[in-house]
N, C-alpha and C positions, 0 to 999 in steps of 0.2 A: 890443405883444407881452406885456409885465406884463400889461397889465389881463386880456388874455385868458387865461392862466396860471392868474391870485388865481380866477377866475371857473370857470374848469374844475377847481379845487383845489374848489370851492365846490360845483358840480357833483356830482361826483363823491360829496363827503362825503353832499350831501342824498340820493342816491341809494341811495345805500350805505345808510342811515341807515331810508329808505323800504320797503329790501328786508328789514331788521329781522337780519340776520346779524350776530353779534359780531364775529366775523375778519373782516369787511370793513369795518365800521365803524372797529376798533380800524386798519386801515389806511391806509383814507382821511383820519382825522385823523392820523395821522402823516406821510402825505405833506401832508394842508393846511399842519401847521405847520412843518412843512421847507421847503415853498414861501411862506410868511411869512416866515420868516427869510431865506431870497434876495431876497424882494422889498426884505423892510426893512432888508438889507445898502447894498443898491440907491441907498438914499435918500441925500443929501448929508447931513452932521452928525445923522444921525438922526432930522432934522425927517420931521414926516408931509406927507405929499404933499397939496396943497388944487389943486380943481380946478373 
């Protein structure tokens, strides 16, 4: 469920990004790094996750 989250966070951004809008850009990275900081709440002692 994370991984598919970080990946539609990711999504999203490059979309937004593609479509060349300010106001959507400026939103999709604020929802990516809001969903960063969930995921990397997430993580035990704040280690990065190896896979």
């Amino acid at each position: 469920m994370d991984l598919r989250l970080g990946r539609h966070a990711i999504e999203l951004l490059q979309a937004a990004r593609d479509a060349g809008e300010p106001t959507l850009i400026a939103q999709a990275e604020a929802m990516a790094m809001a969903v960063g900081f969930v995921l990397a709440s997430r993580l035990p002692d704040g280690e990065p996750e190896t896979a």
